[in-house]
BAFI-597097 format. One record per residue (C-alpha): z, y, x; residue in three letters; residue number from 0. Coordinates in Angstrom, 2 decimals. Last residue first. Example, Ala and Ser with C-alpha at 12.3 -4.5 7.8 and 13.67 -1.06 7.14 Angstrom:
residues 2
<node <7.14 -1.06 13.67> 'SER' 1>,
<node <7.80 -4.50 12.30> 'ALA' 0>,
This chain:
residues 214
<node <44.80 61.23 199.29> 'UNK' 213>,
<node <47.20 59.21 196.93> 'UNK' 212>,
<node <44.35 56.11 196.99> 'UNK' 211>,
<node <44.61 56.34 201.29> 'UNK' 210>,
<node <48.29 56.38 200.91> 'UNK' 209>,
<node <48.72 53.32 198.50> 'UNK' 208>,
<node <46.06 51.58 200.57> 'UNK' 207>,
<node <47.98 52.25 203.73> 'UNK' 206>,
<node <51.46 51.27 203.19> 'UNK' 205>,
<node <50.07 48.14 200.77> 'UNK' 204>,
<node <48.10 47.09 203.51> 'UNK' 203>,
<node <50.83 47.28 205.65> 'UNK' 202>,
<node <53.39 45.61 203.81> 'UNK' 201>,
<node <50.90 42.71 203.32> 'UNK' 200>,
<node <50.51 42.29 207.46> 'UNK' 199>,
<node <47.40 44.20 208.93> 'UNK' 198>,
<node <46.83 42.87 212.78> 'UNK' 197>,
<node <44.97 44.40 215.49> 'UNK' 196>,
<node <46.62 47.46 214.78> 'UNK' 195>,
<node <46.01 50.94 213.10> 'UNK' 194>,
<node <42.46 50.36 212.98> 'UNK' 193>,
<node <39.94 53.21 212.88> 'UNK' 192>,
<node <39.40 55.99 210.73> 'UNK' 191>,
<node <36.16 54.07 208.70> 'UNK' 190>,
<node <37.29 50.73 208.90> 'UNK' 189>,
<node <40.88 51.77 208.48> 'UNK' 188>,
<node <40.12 53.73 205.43> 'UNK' 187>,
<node <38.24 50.61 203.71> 'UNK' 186>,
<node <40.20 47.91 204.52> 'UNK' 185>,
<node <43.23 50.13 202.97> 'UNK' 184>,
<node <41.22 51.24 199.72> 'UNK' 183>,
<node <40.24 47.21 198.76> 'UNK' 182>,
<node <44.26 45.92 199.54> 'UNK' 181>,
<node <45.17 48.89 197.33> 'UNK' 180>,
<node <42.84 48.18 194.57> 'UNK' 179>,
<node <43.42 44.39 195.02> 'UNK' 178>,
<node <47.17 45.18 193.98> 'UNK' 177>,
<node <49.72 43.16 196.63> 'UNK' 176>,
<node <51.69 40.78 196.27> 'UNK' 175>,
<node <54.77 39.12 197.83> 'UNK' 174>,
<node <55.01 35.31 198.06> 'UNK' 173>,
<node <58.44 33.39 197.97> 'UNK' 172>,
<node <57.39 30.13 196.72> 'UNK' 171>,
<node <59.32 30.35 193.48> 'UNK' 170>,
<node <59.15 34.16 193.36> 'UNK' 169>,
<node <55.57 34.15 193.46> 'UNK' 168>,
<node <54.87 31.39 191.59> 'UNK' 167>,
<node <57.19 32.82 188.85> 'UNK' 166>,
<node <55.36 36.46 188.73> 'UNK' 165>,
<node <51.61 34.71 188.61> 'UNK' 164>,
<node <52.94 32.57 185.71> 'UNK' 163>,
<node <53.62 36.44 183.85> 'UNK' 162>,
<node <51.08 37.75 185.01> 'UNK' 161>,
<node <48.50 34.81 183.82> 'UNK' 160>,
<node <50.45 35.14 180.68> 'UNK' 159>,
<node <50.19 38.94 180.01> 'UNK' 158>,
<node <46.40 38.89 180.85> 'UNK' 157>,
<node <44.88 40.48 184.05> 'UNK' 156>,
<node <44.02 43.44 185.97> 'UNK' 155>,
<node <44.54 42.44 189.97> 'UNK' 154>,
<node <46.80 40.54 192.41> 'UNK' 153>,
<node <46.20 39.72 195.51> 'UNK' 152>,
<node <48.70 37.03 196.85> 'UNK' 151>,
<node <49.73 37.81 200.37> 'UNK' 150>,
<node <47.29 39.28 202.32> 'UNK' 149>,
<node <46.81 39.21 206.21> 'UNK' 148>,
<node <44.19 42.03 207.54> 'UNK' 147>,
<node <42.70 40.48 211.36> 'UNK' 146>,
<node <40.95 43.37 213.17> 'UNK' 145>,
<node <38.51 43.72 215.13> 'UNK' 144>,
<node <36.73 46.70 217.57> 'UNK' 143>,
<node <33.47 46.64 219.49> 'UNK' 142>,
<node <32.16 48.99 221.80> 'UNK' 141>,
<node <36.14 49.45 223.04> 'UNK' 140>,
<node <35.39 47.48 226.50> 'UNK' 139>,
<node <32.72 44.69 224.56> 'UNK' 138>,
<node <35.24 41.64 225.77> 'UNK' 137>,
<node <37.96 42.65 224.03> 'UNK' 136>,
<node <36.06 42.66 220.98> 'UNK' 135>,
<node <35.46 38.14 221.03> 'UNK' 134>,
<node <39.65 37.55 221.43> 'UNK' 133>,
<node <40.67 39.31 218.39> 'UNK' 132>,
<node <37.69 37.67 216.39> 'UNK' 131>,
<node <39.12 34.27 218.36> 'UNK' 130>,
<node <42.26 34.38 217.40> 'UNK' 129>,
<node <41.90 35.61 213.60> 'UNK' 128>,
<node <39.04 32.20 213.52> 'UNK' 127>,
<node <42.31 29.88 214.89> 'UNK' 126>,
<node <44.71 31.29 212.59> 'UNK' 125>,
<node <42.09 30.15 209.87> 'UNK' 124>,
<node <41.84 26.62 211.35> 'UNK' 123>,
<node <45.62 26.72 211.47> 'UNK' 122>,
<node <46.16 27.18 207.87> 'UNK' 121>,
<node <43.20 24.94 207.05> 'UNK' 120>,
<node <44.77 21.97 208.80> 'UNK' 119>,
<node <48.48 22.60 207.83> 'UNK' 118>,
<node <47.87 22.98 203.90> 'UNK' 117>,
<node <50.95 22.99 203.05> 'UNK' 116>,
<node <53.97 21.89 205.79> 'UNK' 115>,
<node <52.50 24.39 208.63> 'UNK' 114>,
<node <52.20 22.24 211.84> 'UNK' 113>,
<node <53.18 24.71 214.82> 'UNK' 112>,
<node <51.46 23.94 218.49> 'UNK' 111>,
<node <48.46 25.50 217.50> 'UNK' 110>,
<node <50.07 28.83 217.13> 'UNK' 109>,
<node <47.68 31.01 214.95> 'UNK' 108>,
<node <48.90 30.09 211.41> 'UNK' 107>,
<node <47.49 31.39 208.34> 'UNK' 106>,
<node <50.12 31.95 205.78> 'UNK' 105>,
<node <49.37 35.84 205.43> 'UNK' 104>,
<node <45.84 34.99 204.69> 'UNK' 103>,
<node <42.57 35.63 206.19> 'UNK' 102>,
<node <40.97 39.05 206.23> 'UNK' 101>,
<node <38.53 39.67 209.56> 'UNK' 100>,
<node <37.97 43.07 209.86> 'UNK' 99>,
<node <34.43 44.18 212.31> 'UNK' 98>,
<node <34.32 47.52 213.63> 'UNK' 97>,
<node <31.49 48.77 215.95> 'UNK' 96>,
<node <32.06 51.32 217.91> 'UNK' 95>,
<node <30.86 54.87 218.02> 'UNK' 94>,
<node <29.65 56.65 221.09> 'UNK' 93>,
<node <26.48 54.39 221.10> 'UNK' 92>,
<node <25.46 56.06 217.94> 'UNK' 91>,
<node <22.51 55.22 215.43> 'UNK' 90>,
<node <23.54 51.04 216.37> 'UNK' 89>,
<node <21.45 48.34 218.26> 'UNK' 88>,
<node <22.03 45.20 216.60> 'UNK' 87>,
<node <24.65 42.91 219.43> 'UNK' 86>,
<node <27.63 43.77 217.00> 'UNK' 85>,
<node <25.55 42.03 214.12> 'UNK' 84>,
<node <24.65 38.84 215.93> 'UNK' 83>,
<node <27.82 38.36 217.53> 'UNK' 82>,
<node <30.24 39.20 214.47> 'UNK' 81>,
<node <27.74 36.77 212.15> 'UNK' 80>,
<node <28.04 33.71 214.75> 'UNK' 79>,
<node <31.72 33.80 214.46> 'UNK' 78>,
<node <32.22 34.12 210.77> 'UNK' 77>,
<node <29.89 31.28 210.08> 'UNK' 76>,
<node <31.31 29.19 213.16> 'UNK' 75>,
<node <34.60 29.45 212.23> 'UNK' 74>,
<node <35.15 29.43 208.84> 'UNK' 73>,
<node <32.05 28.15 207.74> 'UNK' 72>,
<node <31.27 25.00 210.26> 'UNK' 71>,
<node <35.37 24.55 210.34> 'UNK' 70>,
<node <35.20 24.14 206.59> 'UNK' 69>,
<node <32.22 21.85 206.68> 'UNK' 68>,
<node <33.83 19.74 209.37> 'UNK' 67>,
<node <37.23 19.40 207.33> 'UNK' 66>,
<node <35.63 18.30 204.64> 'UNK' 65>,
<node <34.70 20.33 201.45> 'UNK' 64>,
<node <35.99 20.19 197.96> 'UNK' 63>,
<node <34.97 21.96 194.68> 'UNK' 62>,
<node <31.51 21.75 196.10> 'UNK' 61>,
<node <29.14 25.63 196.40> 'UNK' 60>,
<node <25.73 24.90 198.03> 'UNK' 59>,
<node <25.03 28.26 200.17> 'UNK' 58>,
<node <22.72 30.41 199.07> 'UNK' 57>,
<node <22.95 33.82 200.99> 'UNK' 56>,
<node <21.75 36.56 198.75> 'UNK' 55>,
<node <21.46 40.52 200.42> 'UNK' 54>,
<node <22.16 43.36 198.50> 'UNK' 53>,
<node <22.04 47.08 199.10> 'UNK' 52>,
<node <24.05 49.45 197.68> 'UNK' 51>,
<node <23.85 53.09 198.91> 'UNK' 50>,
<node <21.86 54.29 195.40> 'UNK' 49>,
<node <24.47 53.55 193.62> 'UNK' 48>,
<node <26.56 56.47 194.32> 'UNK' 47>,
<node <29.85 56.89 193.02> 'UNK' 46>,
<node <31.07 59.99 193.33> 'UNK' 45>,
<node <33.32 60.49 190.61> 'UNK' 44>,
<node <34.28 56.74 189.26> 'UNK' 43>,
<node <31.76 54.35 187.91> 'UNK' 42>,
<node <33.62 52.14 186.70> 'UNK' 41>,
<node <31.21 49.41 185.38> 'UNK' 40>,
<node <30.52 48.82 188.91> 'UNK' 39>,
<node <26.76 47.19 189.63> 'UNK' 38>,
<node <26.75 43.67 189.40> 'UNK' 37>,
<node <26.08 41.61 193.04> 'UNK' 36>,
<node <23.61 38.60 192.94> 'UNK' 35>,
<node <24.91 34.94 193.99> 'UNK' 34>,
<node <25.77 33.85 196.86> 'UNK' 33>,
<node <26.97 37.23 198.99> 'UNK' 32>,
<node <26.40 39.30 201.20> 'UNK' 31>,
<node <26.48 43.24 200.25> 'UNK' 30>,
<node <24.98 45.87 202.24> 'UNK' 29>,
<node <26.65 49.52 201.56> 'UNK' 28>,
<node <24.84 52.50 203.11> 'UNK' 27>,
<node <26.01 55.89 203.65> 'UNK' 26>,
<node <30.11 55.18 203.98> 'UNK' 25>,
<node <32.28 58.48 205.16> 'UNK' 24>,
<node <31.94 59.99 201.57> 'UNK' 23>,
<node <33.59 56.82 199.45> 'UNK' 22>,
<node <32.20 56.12 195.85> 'UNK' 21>,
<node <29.82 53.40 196.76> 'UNK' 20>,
<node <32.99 52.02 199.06> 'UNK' 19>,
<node <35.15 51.67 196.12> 'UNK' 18>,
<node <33.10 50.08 193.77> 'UNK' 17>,
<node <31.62 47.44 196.79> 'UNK' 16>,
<node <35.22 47.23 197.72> 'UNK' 15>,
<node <36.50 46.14 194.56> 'UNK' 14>,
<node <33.61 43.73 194.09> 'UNK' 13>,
<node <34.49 42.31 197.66> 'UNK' 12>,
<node <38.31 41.58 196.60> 'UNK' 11>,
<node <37.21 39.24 193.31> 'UNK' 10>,
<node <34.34 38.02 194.75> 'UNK' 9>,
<node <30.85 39.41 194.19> 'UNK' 8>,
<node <30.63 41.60 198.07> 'UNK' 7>,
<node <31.32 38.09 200.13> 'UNK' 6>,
<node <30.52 39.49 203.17> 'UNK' 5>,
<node <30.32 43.35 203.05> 'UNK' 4>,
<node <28.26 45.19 205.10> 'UNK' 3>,
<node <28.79 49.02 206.17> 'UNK' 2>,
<node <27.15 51.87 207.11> 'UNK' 1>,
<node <28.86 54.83 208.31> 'UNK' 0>,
């Protein structure tokens, strides 16, 4: 299977890349991203490097955008990139092509509810899972999506940044979940096939856990 990663240097898509390049279903790993992609320093038992192919988009980075902008690369980015790629002709017609949207568990598809943070960007998000969900139902099974919610990925750091990481989360009662398990669940239900349309937290955990146990 070949597979493309947008966003491969962030914190989630560099544990993906260094999973993935160790993975035996995945060939050929194509990373998008703005700025160039380091190899793993783990280099676990299998890891192949040679499958990693990168691909810089430049895209001017501002600590703020407006609402437009955010719509323009939420939406329309993500949108325009599932129908160019799913229209590519593929090695096997039998097999479909699967495309995983991850948002965020506070994303809000109703349009009719006002979330009380962020209410604009919440339901611009919920609007992109809707209409990823809606675009594969219209390819008969050729094309597959899924929407994977996270709550606050968490990862290797300090004591402190733990430690304030543990209050926020209880204060504004948000679960986590490790980005090695978030990482290993994308990756097993891309390559088995989705579960469900939509991955809540408790799934991800469920399946990354399993698929890292395996």
């Amino acid at each position: 299977m070949k597979l493309i990663i947008d966003g491969s240097t962030g914190f989630v898509g560099t544990e993906i890349v260094r999973q993935a390049l160790s993975h035996p279903g995945i060939t050929s790993v194509v990373g998008l991203a703005r700025r160039p992609t380091l190899m793993p320093h783990d280099e676990g038992p299998g890891m192949d490097i040679r499958k990693l192919k990168l691909i810089s988009v430049t895209i001017t980075r501002a600590r703020s955008v407006s609402q437009e902008k955010a719509r323009e690369i939420c939406l329309d980015y993500t949108m325009t990139g599932l129908d160019t790629i799913s229209q590519l002709s593929r090695g096997s017609a039998s097999k479909p092509f699967r495309f995983i949207y991850t948002s965020g568990a506070k994303s809000e598809r109703d349009p009719g509810k006002s979330p009380w943070f962020m209410s604009d960007y919440l339901l611009l998000r919920g609007e992109v899972e809707t209409r990823v969900l809606n675009y594969a139902k219209e390819f008969g099974g050729a094309v597959e999506s899924c929407v994977a919610k996270p709550k606050l990925v968490d990862g290797e750091t300090g004591p402190i940044i733990r430690a304030l990481q543990t209050v926020g989360c209880y204060i504004i009662n948000m679960p986590r979940v490790e980005v090695s398990d978030l990482a290993a669940a994308l990756l097993q239900q891309v390559v088995e096939g989705f579960d469900s349309d939509t991955l809540l937290n408790e799934d991800l955990i469920r399946i990354g856990q399993k698929s890292l146990a395996d």
